[in-house]
C-alpha positions as CSV (number, residue, x, y, z in Angstrom):
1,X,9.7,29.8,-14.0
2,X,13.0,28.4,-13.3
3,X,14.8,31.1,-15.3
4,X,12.9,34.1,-14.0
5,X,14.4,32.5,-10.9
6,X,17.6,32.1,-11.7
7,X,18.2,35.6,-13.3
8,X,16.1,37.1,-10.2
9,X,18.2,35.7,-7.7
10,X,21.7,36.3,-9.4
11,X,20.7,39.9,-10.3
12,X,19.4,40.5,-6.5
13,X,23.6,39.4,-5.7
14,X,24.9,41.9,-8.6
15,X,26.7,39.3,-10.6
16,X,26.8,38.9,-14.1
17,X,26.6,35.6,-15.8
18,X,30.0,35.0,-16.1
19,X,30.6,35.5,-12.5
20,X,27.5,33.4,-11.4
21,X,28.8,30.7,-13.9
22,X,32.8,31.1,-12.4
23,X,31.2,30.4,-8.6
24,X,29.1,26.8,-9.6
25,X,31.3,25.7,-11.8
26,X,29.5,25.8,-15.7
27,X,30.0,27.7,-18.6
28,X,28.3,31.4,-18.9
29,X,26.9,30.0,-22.1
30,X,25.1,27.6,-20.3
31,X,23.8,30.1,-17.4
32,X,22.6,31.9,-20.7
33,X,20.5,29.0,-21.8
34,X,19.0,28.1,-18.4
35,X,18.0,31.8,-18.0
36,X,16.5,32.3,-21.7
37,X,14.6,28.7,-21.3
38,X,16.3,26.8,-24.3
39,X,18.1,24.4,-22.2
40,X,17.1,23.0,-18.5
41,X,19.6,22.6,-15.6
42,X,20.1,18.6,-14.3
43,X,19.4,17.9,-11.1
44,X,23.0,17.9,-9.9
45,X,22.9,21.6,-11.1
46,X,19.5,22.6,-9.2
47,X,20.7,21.3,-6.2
48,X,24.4,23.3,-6.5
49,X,22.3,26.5,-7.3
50,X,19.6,26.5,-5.0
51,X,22.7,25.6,-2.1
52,X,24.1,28.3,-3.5
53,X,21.4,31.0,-3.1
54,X,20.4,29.2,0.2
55,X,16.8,28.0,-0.7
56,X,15.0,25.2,-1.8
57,X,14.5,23.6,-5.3
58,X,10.9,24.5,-5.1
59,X,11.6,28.1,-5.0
60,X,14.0,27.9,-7.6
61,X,11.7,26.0,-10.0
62,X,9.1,28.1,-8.8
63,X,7.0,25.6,-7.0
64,X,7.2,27.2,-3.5
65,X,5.7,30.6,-2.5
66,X,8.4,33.2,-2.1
67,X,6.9,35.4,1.0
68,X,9.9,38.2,1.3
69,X,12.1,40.1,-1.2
70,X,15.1,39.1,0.9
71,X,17.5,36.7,-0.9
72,X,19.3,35.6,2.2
73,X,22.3,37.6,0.9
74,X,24.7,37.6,4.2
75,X,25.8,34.1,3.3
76,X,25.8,34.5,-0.7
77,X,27.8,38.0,0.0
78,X,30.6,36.2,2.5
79,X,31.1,33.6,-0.6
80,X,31.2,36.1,-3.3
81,X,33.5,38.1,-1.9
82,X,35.8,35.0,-0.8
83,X,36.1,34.2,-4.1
84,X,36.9,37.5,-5.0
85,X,39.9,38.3,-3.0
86,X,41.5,34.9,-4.3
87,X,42.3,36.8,-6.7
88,X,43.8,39.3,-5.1
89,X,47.3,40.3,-4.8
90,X,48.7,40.3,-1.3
91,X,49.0,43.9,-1.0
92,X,45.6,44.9,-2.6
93,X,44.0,41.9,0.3
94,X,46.0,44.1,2.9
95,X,44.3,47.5,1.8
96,X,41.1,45.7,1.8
97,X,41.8,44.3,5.8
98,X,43.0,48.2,6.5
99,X,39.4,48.9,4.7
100,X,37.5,46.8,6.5
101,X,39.2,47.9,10.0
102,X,38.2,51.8,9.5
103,X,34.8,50.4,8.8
104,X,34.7,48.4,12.3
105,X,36.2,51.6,13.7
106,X,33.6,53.8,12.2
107,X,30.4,51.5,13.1
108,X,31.8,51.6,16.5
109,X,32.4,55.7,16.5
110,X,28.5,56.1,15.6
111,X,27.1,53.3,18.3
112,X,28.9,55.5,21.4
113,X,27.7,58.5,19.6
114,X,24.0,57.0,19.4
């Protein structure tokens, strides 16, 4: 059950193996096993993945009942893209504040229009 977990909740945040394996610190080979079921994730690695999805080690084992589709992904979103723009150079973080500034702008433009 663990796997189907894993995979669920990594595909429900749009990142690939690699990426998920980049943001907790293991090998994408070793994602690969925990989500095919040849190899099993220590306890020091359940507890940095189910921090990092936000739930509990029973849901990620699959010994808690999961009662909504939501994935809690406000939080898992702000950290994805964090580690995202590190790698960013200045100029391209820039565009993305200018970005994110029409954005605001816009979402305010269609609250006075409501």
């Amino acid at each position: 059950m663990f796997q189907i977990q894993l995979k669920r909740h990594r595909e429900a945040l749009n990142l690939s193996q690699q990426e998920f394996a980049e943001l907790i610190g293991v090998k994408q080979s070793t994602v690969a096993m925990w989500e095919n079921g040849s190899n099993k994730p220590r306890h020091s690695s359940l507890v940095k993945i189910a921090g990092f999805f936000h739930i509990s080690i029973d849901e990620l084992t699959g010994n808690a009942e999961d009662d909504s589709d939501s994935y809690k992904l406000t939080d898992n979103m702000d950290f994805v893209i964090c580690s995202e723009i590190k790698s960013l150079s200045d100029e391209q973080k820039h565009d993305i504040l200018d970005y994110i500034q029409f954005k605001k702008q816009n979402r305010q433009k269609n609250d006075i229009a409501e």
